[in-house]
C-alpha positions in Angstrom: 112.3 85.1 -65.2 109.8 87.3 -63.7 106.3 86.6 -63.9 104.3 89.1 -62.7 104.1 92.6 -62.8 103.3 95.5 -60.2 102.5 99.3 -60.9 102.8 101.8 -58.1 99.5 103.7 -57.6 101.3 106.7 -56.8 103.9 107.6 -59.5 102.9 104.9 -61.6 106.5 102.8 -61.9 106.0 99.4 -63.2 107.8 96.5 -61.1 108.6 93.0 -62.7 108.8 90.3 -60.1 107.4 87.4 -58.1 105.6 90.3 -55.6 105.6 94.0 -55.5 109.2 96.0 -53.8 109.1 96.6 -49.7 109.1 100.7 -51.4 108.6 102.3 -54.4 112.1 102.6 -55.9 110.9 106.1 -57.7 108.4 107.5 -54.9 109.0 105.5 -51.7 105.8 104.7 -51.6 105.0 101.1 -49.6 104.4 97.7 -50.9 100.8 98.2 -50.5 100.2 100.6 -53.0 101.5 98.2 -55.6 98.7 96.8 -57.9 99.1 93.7 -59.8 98.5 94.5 -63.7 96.6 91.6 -65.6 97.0 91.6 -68.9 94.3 91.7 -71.3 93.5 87.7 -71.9 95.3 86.8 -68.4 93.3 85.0 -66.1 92.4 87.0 -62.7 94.5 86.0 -59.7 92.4 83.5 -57.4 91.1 84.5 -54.3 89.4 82.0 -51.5 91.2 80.2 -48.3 94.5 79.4 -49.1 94.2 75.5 -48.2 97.9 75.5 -46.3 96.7 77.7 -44.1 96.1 76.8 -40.2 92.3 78.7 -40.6 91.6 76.6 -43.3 92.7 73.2 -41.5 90.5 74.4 -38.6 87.2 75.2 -40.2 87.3 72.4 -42.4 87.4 70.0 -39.2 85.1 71.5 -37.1 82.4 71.4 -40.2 83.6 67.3 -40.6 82.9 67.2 -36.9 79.6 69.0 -36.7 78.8 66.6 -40.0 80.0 63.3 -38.5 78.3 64.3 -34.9 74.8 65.2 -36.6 75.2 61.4 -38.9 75.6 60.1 -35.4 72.8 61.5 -33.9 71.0 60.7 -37.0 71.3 57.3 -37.3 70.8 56.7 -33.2 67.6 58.0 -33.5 67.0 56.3 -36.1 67.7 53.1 -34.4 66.6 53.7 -31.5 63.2 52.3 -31.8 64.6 49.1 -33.0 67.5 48.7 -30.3 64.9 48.8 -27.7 62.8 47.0 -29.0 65.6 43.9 -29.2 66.8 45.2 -25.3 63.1 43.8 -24.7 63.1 41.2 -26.6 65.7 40.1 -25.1 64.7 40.4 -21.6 61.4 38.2 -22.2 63.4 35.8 -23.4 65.9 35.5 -20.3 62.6 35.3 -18.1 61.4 32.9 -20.1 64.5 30.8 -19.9 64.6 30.5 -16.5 60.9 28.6 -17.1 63.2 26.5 -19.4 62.0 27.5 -22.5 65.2 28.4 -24.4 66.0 29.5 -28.2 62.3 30.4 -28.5 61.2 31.3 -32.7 58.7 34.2 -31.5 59.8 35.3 -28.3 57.5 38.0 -27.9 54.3 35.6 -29.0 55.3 32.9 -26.5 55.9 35.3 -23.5 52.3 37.1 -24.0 50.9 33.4 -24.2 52.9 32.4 -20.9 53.5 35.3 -18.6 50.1 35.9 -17.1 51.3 39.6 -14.9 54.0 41.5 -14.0 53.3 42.4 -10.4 54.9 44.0 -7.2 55.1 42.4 -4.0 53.2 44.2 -1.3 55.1 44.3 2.5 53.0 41.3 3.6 53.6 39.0 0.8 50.8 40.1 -1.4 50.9 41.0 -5.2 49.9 43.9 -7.0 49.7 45.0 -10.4 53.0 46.6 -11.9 51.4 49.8 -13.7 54.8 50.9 -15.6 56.7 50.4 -18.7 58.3 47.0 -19.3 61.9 47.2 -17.5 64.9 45.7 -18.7 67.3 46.2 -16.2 65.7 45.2 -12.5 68.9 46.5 -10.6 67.8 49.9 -10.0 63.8 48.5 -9.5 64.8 46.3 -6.2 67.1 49.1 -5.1 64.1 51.0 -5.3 61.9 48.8 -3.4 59.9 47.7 -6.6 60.1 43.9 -5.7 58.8 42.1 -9.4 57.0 38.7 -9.9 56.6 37.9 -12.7 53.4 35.0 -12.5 53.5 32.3 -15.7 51.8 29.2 -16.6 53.6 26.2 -17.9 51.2 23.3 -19.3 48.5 24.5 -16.6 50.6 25.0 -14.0 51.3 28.1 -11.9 55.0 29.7 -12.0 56.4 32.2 -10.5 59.7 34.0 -11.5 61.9 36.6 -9.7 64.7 38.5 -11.1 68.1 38.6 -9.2 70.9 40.9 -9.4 74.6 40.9 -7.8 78.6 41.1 -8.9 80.8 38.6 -9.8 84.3 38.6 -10.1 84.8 41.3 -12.5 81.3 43.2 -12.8 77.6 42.7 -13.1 75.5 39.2 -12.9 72.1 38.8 -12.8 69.6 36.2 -13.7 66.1 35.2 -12.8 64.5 32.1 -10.3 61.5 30.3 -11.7 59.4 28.9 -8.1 56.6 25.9 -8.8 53.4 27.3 -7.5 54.5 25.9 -3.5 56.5 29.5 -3.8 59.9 26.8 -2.7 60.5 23.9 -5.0 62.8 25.6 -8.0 61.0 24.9 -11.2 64.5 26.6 -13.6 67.2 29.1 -13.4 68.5 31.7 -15.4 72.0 33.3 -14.9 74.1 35.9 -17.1 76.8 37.9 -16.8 78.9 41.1 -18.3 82.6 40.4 -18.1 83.1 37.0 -16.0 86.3 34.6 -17.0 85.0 32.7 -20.3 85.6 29.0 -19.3 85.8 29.7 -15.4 83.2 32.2 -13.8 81.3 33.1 -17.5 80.1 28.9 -16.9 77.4 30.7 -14.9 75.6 31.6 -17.9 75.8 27.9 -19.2 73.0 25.0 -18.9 75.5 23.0 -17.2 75.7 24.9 -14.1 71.8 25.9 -13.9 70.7 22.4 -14.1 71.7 21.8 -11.2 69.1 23.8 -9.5 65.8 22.3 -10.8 64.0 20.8 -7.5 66.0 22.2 -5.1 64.2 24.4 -2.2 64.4 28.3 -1.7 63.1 27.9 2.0 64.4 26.8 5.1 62.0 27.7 7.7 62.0 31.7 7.6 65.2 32.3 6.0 66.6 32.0 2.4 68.1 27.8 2.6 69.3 27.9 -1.4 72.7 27.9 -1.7 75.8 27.5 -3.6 79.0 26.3 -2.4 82.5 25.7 -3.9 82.4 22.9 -6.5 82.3 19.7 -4.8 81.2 20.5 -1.8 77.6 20.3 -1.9 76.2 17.5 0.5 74.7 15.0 -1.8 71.3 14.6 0.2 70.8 18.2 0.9 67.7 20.0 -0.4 69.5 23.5 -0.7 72.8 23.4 -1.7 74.0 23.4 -5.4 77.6 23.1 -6.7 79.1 26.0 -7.7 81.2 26.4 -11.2 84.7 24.6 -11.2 87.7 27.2 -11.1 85.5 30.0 -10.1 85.0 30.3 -6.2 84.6 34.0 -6.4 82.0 34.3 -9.1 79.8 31.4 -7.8 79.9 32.8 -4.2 78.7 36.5 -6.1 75.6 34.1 -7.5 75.6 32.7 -4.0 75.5 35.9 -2.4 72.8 37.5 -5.3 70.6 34.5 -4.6 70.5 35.4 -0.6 70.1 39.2 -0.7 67.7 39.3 -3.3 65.5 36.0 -2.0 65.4 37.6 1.3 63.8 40.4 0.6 60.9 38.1 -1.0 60.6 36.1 2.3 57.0 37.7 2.7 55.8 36.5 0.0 58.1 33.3 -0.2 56.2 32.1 3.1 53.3 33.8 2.6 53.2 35.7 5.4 49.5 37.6 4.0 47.8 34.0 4.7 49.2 33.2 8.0 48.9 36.4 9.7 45.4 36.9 9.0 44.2 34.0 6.4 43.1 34.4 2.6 40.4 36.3 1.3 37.7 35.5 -0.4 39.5 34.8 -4.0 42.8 36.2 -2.9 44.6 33.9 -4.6 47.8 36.4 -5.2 48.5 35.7 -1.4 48.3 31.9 -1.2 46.8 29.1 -2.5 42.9 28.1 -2.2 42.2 26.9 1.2 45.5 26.5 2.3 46.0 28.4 5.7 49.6 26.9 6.2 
């Protein structure tokens, strides 16, 4: 049954069908000078995208993109403020583990109450103020010669704590190495990691492990004596060895190996090198202790 009908504009033939002919049957003229008659009353033939169609599939999702990619954006911003300020957070609390001081309330309270500077180690062991924004990543810092000690005082007593960086077996580690005031005698530890073996090398970032390193020395002589060796094998008696986590060999020799390259670079200042090459000044304390010309 047709249901629409089409009158040539030409010779005025009326065509009953679903569309117009290919040609005017009466004047040859083409399809496209067929109109569609409406009847009075008839409603008006739609016209718009047809929503089968491949343009209409692609506009409508590249505007969902642009609209999901500007919520994105949106809500990063947004949060942004509030991510950083946890990265920080964060970060205090790691140094401050490492003075053993764990699972803090107010974070950010205690570390302004304990961490009296941020400073830079000079080339002869000295300290000088750190001038910059709070870091929270100290990779890129010692790679760019921006050696950090961070100075603290626990129940009246002077600390001194120095982030560490390496690799494991699978990716980043770092962690942090709190010194009593002699600059040698390890007062805590902190150790973390990104992808280590939970159970086996991820044990790094565990109590059990950095326990062991509480009064233990850094210094033997003028080289970096802390070490760790496979689980075990620590002598007993020794001073600077610390057993390393069972079932991971290669991640405790990366902590191992962090511990040495990033110590060594502090040896200056580990032995302070400012006081014996040409003694303290009057109330340079950041170099070495009072009176001490050791």
């Amino acid at each position: 049954m047709a249901t629409k009908k089409f009158k040539c504009k030409v010779c005025g033939y009326v065509h009953e069908g679903d569309k117009a002919p290919e040609k005017c049957p009466m004047c040859q003229a083409p399809q496209s000078e067929f109109e569609e008659i409406v009847e009075e009353g008839a409603a008006a033939p739609k016209k718009g995208l047809n929503t089968n169609s491949n343009v209409y599939t692609i506009v409508y999702a590249a505007v969902m993109v642009i609209i999901v990619a500007f919520l994105l954006v949106f809500v990063s911003q947004t949060l942004k403020e509030r991510q950083t300020a946890n990265v920080i957070n964060d970060t205090k609390q790691q140094i401050l583990s490492a003075l053993n001081m764990r699972d803090l309330p107010d974070v950010a309270g205690t570390y302004a109450e304990v961490i009296k500077a941020d400073a830079l180690m000079q080339p002869n062991g000295k300290m000088a103020e750190y001038e910059g924004d709070f870091n929270t990543s100290y990779k890129s810092e010692f790679d760019n010669g921006n050696l950090h000690i961070f100075v603290a005082e626990v129940n009246g007593e002077r600390k001194f704590v120095i982030p560490m960086n390496g690799l494991g077996l699978w990716g980043t580690i770092w962690g942090y190495i709190a010194l009593n005031e002699d600059r040698n005698t390890v007062y805590g530890v902190y150790f973390s990691h990104s992808s280590e073996t939970p159970g086996l090398g991820g044990e790094i970032a565990g109590t059990k492990f950095q326990d062991r390193f509480p009064g233990k020395l850094v210094v033997n002589g003028e080289e970096v004596g802390l070490k760790v060796v496979k689980y075990g094998k620590a002598d007993k008696g020794s001073q600077f060895e610390v057993d390393g986590v069972t079932g991971a060999t290669i991640t405790s020799t990366g902590v191992n190996t962090m511990i040495n390259k990033v110590l060594s670079a502090y040896i200056p200042f580990l032995t302070k090198q400012c006081c014996k090459e040409g003694g303290c000044e009057e109330g340079a304390d950041e170099c070495c202790d009072e009176n001490s010309n050791d």
